[in-house]
C-alpha positions as a Python dict, from the first residue, in 0.01 Angstrom:
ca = {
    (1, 'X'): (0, 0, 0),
    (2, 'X'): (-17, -338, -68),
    (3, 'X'): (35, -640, 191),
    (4, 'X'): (110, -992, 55),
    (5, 'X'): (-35, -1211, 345),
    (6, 'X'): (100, -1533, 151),
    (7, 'X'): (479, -1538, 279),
    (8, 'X'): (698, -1456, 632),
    (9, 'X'): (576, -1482, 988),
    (10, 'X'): (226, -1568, 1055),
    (11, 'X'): (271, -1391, 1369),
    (12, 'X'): (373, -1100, 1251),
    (13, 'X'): (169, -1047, 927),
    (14, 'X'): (-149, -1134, 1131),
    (15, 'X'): (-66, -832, 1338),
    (16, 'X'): (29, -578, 1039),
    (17, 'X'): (-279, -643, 912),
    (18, 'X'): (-442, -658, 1228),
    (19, 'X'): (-315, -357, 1425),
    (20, 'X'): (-431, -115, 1193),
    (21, 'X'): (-780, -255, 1141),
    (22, 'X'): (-803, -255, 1528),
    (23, 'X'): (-693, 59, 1559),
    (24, 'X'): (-945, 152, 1328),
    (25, 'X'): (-1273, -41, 1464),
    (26, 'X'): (-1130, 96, 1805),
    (27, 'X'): (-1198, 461, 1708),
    (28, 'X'): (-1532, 398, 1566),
    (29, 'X'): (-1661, 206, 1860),
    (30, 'X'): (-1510, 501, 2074),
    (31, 'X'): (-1657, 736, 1904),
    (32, 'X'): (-1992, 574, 1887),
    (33, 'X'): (-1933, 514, 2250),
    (34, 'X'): (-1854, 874, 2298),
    (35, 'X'): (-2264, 950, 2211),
    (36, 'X'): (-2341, 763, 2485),
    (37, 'X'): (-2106, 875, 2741),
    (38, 'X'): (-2168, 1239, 2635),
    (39, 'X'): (-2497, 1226, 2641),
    (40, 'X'): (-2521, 1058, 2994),
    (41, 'X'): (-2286, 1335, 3114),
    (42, 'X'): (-2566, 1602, 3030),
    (43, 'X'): (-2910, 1409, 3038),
    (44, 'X'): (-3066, 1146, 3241),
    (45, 'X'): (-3156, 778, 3190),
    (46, 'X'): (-3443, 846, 2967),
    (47, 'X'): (-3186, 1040, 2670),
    (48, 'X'): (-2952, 778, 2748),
    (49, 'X'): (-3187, 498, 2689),
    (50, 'X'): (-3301, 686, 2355),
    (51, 'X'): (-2912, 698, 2246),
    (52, 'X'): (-2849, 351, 2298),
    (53, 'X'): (-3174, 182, 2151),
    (54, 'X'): (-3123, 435, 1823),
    (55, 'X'): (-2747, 374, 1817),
    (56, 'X'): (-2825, -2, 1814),
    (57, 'X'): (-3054, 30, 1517),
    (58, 'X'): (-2800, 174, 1313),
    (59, 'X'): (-2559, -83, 1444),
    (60, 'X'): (-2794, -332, 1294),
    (61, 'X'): (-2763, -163, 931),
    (62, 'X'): (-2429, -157, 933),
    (63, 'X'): (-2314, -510, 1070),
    (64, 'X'): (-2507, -562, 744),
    (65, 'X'): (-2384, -315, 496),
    (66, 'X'): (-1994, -455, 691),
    (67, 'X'): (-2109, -798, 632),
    (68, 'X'): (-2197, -724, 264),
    (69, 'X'): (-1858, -592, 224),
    (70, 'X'): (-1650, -867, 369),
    (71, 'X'): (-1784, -1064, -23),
    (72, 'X'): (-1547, -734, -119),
    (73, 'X'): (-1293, -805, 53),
    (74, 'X'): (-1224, -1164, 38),
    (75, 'X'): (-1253, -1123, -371),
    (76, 'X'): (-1007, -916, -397),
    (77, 'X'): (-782, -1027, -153),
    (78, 'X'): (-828, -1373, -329),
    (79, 'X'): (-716, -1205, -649),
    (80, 'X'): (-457, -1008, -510),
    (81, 'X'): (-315, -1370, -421),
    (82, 'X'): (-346, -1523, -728),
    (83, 'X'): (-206, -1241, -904),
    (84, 'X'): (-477, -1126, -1093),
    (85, 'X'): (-521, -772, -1081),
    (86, 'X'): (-800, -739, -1380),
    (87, 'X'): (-992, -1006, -1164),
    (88, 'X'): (-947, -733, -834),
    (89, 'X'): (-1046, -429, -1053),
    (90, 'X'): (-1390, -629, -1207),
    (91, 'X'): (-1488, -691, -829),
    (92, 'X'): (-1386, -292, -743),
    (93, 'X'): (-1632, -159, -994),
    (94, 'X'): (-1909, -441, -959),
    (95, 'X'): (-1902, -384, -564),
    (96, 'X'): (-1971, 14, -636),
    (97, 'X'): (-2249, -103, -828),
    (98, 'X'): (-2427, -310, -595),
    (99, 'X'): (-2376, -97, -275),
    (100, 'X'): (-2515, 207, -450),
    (101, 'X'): (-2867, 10, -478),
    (102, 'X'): (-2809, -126, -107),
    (103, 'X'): (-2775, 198, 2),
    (104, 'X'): (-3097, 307, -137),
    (105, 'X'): (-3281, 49, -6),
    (106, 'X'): (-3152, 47, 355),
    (107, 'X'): (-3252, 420, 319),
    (108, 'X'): (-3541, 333, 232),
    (109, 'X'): (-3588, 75, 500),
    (110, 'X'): (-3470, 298, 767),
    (111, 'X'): (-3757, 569, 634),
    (112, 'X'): (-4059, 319, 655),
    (113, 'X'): (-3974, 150, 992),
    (114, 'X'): (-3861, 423, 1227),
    (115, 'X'): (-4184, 408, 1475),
    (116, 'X'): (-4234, 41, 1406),
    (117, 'X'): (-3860, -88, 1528),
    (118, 'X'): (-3883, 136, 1833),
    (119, 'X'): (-4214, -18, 1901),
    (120, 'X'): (-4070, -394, 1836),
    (121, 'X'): (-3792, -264, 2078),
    (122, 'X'): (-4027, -185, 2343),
    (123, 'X'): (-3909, 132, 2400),
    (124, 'X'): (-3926, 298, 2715),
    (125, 'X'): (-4250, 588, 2657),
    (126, 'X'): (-3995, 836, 2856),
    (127, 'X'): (-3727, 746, 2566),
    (128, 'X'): (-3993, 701, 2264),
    (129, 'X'): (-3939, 1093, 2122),
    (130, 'X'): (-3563, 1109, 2139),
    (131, 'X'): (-3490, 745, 1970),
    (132, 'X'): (-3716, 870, 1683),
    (133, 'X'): (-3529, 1222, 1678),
    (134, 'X'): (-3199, 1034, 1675),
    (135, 'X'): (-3303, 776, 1386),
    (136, 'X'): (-3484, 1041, 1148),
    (137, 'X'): (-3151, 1238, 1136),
    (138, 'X'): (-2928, 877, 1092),
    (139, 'X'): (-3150, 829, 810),
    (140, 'X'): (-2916, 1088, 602),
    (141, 'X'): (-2602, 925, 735),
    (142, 'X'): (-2661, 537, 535),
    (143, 'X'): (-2492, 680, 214),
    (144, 'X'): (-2191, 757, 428),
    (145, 'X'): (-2177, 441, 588),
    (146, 'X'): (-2218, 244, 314),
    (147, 'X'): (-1950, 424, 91),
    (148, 'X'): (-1717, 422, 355),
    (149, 'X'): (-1724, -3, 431),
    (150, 'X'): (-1726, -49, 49),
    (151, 'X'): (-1388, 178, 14),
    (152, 'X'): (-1258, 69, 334),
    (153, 'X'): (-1325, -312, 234),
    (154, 'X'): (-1152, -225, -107),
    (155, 'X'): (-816, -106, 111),
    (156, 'X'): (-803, -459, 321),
    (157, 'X'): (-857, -656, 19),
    (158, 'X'): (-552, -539, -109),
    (159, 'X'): (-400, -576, 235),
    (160, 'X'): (-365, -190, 299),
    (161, 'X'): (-541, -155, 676),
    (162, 'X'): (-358, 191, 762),
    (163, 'X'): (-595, 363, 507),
    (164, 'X'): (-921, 288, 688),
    (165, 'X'): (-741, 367, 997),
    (166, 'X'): (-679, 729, 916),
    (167, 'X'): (-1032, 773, 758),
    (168, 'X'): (-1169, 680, 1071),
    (169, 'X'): (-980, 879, 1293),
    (170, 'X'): (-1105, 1212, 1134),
    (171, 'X'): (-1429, 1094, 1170),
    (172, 'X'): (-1378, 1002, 1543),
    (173, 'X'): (-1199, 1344, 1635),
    (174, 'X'): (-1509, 1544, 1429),
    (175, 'X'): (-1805, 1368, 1618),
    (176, 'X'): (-1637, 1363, 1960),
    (177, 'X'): (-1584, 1741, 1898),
    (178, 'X'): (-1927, 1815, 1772),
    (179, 'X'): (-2098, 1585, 2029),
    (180, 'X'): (-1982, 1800, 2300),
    (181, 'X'): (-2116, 2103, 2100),
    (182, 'X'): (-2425, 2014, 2035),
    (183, 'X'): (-2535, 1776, 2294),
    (184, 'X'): (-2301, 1957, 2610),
    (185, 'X'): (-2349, 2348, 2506),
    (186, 'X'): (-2662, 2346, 2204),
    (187, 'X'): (-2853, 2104, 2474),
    (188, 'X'): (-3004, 1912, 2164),
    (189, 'X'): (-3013, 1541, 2333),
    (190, 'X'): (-3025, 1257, 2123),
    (191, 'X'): (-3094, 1462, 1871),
    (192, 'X'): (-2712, 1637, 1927),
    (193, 'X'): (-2586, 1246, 1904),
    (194, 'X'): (-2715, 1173, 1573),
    (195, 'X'): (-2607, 1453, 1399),
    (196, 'X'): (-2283, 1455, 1479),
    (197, 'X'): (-2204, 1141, 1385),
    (198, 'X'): (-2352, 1190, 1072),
    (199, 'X'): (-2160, 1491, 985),
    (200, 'X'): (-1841, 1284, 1096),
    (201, 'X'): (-1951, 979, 861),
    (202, 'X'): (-1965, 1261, 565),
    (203, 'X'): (-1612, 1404, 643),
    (204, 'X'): (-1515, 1023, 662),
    (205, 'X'): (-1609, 950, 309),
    (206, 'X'): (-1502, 1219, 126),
    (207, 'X'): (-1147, 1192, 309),
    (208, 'X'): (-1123, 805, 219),
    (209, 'X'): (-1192, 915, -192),
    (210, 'X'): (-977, 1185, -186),
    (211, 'X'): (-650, 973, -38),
    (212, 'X'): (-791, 688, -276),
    (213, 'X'): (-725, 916, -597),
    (214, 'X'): (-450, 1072, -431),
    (215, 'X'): (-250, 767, -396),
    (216, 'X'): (-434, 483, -575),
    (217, 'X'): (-422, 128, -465),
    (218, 'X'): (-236, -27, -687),
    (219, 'X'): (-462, -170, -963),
    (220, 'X'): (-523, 34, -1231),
    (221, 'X'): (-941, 75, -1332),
    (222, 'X'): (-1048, 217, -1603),
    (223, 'X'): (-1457, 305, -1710),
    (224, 'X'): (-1495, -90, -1861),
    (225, 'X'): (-1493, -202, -1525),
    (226, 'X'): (-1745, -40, -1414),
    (227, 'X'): (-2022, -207, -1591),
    (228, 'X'): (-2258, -473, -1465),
    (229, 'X'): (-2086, -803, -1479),
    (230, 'X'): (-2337, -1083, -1354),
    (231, 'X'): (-2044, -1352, -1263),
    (232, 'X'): (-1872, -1095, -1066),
    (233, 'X'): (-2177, -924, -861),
    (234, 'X'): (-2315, -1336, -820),
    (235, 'X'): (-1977, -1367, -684),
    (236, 'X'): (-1967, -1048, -430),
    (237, 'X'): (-2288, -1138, -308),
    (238, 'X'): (-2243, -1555, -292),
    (239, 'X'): (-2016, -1474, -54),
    (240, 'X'): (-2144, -1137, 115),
    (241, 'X'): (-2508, -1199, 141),
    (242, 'X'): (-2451, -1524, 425),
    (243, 'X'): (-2272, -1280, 580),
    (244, 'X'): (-2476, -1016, 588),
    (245, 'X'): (-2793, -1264, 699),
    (246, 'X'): (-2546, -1399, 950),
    (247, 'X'): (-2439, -1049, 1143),
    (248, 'X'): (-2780, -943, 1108),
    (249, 'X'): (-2959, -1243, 1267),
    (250, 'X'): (-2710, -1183, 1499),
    (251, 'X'): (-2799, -844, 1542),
    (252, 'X'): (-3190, -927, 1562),
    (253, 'X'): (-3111, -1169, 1868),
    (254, 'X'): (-2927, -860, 2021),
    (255, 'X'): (-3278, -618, 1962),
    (256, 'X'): (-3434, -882, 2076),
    (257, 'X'): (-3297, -909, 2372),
    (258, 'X'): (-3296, -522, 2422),
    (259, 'X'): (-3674, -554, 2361),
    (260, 'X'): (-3685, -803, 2666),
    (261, 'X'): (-3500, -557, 2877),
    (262, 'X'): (-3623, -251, 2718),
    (263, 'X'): (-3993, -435, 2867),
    (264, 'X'): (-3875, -445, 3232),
    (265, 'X'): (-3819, -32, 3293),
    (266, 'X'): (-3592, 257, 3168),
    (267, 'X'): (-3332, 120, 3413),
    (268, 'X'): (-3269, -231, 3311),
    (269, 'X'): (-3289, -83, 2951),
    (270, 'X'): (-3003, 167, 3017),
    (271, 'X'): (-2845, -111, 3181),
    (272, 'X'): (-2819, -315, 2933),
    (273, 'X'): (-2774, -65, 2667),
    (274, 'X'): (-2436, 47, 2831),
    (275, 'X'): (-2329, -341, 2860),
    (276, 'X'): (-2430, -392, 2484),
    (277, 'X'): (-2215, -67, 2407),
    (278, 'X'): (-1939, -192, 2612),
    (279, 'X'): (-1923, -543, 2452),
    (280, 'X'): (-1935, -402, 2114),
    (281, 'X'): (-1639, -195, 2214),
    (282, 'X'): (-1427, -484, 2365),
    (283, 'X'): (-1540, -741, 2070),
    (284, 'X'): (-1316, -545, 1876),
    (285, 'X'): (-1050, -773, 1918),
    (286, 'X'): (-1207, -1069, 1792),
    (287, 'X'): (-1389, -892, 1534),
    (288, 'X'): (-1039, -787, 1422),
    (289, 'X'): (-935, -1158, 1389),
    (290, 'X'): (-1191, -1252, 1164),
    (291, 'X'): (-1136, -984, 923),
    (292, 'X'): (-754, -1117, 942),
    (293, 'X'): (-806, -1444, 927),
    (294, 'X'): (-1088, -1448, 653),
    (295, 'X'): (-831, -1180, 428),
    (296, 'X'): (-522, -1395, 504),
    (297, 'X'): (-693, -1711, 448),
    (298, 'X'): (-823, -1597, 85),
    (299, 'X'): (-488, -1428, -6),
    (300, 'X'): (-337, -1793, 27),
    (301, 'X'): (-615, -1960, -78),
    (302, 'X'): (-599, -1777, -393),
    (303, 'X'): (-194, -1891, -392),
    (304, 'X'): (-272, -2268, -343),
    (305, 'X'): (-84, -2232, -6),
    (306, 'X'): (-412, -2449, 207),
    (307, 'X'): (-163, -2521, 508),
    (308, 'X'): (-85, -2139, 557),
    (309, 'X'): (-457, -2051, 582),
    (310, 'X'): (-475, -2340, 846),
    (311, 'X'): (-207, -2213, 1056),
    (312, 'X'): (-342, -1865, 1031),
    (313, 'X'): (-709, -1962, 1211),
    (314, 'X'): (-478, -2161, 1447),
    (315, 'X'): (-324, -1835, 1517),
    (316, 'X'): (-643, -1630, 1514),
    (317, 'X'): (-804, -1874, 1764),
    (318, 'X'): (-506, -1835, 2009),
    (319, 'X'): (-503, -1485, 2030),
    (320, 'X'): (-891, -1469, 2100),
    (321, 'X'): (-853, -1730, 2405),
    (322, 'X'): (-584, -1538, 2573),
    (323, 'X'): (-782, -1210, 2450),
    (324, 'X'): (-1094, -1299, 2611),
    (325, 'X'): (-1005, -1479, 2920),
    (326, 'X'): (-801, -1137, 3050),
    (327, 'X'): (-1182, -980, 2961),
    (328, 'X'): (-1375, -1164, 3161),
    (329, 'X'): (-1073, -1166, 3498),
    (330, 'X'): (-1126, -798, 3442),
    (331, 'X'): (-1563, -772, 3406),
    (332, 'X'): (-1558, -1002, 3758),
    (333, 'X'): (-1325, -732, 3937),
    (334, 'X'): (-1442, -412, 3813),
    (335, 'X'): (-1786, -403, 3644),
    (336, 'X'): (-1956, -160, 3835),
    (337, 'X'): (-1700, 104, 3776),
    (338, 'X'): (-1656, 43, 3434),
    (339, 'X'): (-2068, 64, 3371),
    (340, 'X'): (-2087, 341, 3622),
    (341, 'X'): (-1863, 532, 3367),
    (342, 'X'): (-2168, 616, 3145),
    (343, 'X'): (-2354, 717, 3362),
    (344, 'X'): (-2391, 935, 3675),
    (345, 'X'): (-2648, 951, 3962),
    (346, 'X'): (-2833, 631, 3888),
    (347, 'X'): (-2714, 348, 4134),
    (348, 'X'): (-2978, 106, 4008),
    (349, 'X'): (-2859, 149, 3648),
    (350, 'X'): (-2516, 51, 3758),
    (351, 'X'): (-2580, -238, 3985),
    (352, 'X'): (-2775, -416, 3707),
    (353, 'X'): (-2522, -333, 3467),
    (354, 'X'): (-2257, -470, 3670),
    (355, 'X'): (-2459, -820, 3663),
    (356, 'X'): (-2471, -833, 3303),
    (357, 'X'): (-2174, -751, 3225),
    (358, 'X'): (-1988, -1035, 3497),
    (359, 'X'): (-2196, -1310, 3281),
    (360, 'X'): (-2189, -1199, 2928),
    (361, 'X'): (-1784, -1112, 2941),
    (362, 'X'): (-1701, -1442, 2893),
    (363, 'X'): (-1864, -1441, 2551),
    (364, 'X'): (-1544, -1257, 2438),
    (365, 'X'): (-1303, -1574, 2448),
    (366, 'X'): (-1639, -1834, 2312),
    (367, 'X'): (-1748, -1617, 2029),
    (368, 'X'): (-1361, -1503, 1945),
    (369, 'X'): (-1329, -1877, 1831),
    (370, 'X'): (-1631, -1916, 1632),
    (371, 'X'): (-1553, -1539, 1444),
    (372, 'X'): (-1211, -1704, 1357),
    (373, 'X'): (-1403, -1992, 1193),
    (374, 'X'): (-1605, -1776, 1024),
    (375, 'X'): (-1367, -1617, 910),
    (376, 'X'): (-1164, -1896, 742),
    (377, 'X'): (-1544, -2024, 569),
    (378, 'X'): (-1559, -1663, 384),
    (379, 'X'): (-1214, -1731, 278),
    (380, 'X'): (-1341, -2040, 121),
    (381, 'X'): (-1630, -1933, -21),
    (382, 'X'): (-1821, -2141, 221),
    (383, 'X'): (-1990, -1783, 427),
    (384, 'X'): (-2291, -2031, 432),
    (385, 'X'): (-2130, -2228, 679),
    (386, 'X'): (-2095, -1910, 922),
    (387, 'X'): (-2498, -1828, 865),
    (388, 'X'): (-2605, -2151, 959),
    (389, 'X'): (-2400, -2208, 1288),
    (390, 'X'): (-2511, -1849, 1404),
    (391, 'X'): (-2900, -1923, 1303),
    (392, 'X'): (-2881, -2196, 1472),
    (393, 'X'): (-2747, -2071, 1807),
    (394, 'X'): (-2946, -1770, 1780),
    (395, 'X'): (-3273, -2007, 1705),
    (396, 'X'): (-3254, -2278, 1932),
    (397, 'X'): (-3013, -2094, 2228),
    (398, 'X'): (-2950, -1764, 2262),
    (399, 'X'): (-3294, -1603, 2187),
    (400, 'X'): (-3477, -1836, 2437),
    (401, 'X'): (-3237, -1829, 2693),
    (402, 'X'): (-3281, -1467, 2709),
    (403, 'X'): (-3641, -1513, 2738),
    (404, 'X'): (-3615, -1832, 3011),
    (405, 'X'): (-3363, -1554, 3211),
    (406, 'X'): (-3645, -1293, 3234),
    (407, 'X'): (-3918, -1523, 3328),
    (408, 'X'): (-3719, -1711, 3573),
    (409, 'X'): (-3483, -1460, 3707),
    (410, 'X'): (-3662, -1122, 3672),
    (411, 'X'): (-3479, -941, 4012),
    (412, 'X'): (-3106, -975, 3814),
    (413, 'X'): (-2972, -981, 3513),
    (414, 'X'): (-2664, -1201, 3598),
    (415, 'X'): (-2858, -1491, 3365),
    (416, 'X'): (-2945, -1271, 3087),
    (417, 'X'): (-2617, -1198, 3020),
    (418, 'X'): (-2497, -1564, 3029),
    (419, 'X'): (-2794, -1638, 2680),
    (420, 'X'): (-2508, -1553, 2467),
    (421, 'X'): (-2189, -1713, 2569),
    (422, 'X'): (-2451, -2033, 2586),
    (423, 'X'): (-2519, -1994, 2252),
    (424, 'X'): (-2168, -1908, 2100),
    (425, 'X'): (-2083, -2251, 2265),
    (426, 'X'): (-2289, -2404, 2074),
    (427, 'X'): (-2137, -2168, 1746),
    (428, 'X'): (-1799, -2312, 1848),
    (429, 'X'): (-1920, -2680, 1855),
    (430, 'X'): (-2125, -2654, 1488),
    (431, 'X'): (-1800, -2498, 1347),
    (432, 'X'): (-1540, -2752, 1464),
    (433, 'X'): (-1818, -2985, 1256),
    (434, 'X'): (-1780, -2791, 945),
    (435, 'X'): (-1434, -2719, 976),
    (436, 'X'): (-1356, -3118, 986),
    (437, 'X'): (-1558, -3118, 655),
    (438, 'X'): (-1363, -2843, 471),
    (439, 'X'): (-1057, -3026, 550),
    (440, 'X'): (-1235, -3407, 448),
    (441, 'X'): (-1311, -3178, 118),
    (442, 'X'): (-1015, -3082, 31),
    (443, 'X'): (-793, -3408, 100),
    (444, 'X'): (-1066, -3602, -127),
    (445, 'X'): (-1007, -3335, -381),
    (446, 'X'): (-622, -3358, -336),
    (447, 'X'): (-662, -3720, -415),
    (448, 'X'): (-849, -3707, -723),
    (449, 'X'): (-609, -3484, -848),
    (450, 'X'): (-335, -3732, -792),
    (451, 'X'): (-507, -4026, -886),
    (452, 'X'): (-572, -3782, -1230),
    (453, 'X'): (-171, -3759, -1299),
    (454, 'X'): (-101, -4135, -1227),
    (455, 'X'): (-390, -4253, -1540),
}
């Protein structure tokens, strides 16, 4: 069902589109967060380490794949607003095109680096066999991820979140079910982990095509579409391929910093690991605004309705700052408990995790701002601006301050987890920048176009 983004409420259409693509993220973080729990209900820190370091190589892969997508989305949700529903079905079929080879390749990928990105990750000896158990059997499961963020991007580009919602549900209820199976009565580990979820990401997909030829999505293809177009994939990618860099640099500053932990002992590695699982979980939120505000920007972009997609990142930014300040009152009250919920009978592992996670909560409300910004760039075409402030903090902030924390501060972990609010600070600063030159952009062109009429 389609959702015009361009007219009513702000409020209110924000959080139709919003609720459901929440909803949706929510049950795929809790399921992936359900590997970790599970498995640290039946296995020590050394399967739980394993779990976390291979779950957050295949969180790398698809931030990217997601990233990818988002040129998807905004397309079609810019033709949707315009009105142009040939325009939506040439970016449909060019988008299957080009994810099929990306799939391939991050197969591929994934194949030829296994032992080498566990090395670069400095993983734990103790952990070493189970992370490699867990990514050879993720290996089958790319396919599945990448067909379902290609069909799910499809549904929000058209303004239909509820679909995705649904998929992902099945999925969650399958791997939750077989996790307990396979790693609680089969005893297979990490192993257990990555299969179910891969079996859960296959029942995903084929769920999401069926309802999608079921009940269509309201633009009619046809076989011409599916041809290769080079405007339309230049397109798709022009706007994916920043974003895919962007989320993935972002993602290498995250291994990197697991790498620097991973160094110090199996404990400070689970430690961390659970923190990195938990942030994931409650960046949801903001993650969720950026998908809103990038498809509700382009929708009215598309409509010539610039004021609109200005109110809406207003909006976004808003709900991000109240968001994230009620995350970090809640980290400095109760982190042990909420760390000590992954794992059981290793004091150590939840004392360090409970320093993290009091300094790094706060990165909730600072990088909630700079995904809203990011968001309205992709709407305008201008993901480039979103790579560079990211690179930068990543570069010149976050990175090294992770590395400064260790070396300085190697008995806690309260200043390692401060690296990335530090350098979404600097995000938030670099986007206000570019923002101000979006808006100098368009007034000039505004201008010209007035000055046009009057000769």
């Amino acid at each position: 069902m389609q959702l015009d983004l361009t007219s009513g409420n702000i409020y209110q259409k924000m959080f139709r589109f919003a609720v459901p693509y929440l909803t949706a993220c929510f049950l795929q973080s809790f399921y992936g967060m359900a590997d970790l729990f599970i498995a640290g209900r039946f296995n020590g820190a050394a399967v739980v380490s394993a779990v976390s370091i291979g779950s957050q190589v295949m969180h790398f892969l698809t931030v990217v794949i997601v990233g990818a997508a988002m040129g998807t989305t905004i397309m079609i949700s810019r033709a949707v607003g315009g009105k142009d529903k040939e325009g939506a079905a040439k970016v449909i079929g060019g988008s299957v095109l080009v994810f099929s080879v990306i799939a391939v390749l991050l197969t591929a990928v994934l194949i030829l680096t296994t032992d080498g990105a566990l090395a670069m990750l400095k993983t734990p000896p103790e952990a070493f066999r189970p992370a490699r158990a867990y990514l050879r059997i993720c290996i089958f499961g790319v396919p599945f991820i990448t067909a379902y963020n290609v069909i799910s991007g499809i549904f929000r580009g058209v303004g239909d979140t509820k679909s995705p919602m649904f998929f992902v549900a099945l999925a969650g209820i399958i791997n939750i079910g077989a996790d307990y199976i396979l790693i609680g009565l089969v005893g297979m580990g990490a192993a257990g982990a990555a299969a179910a979820t891969v079996g859960a990401q296959a029942f995903s997909v084929l769920f999401a095509l069926a309802a999608m030829a079921r009940r269509g999505i309201g633009i009619r293809m046809s076989g011409k579409y599916f041809r290769p177009d080079r405007n339309v994939i230049r397109r798709i990618l022009g706007i994916g391929l920043p974003i895919s860099c962007q989320e993935g640099f972002i993602q290498i500053s995250f291994l990197v910093i697991t790498a620097i932990a991973n160094s110090r002992g199996v404990h400070v590695a689970a430690a961390v690991g659970i923190v990195e699982k938990i942030i994931s979980f409650l960046f949801l939120v903001p993650g969720a605004m950026l998908s809103t505000v990038s498809a509700m920007a382009a929708q009215n972009a598309g409509a010539g309705f610039h004021d609109r997609a200005n109110r809406t990142l207003a909006g976004g930014i808003r709900v991000c700052v109240i968001y994230g300040l009620a995350v970090f009152v809640i980290a400095q009250l109760a982190a042990e408990p909420i760390v000590g919920m992954f794992v059981s009978g290793e004091p150590e592992v939840v004392l360090l995790g409970g320093q993290y996670f009091r300094t790094y909560a706060i990165d909730c409300m600072i990088a909630g701002i700079h995904f809203c910004f990011s968001g309205y760039f992709s709407a305008y075409g201008k993901s480039v601006y979103s790579f560079a402030h990211n690179v930068i903090s990543i570069v010149t902030v976050r990175i090294p301050g992770a590395w400064l924390a260790s070396v300085l501060w190697p008995e806690t972990l309260y200043a390692l987890g401060g690296a990335a609010p530090l350098g979404s600070a600097l995000s938030v600063v670099l986007c206000i920048y570019f923002y101000q030159k979006i808006r100098k952009n368009k007034t000039s062109a505004a201008e010209e176009q007035v000055l046009q009429k009057n000769l």
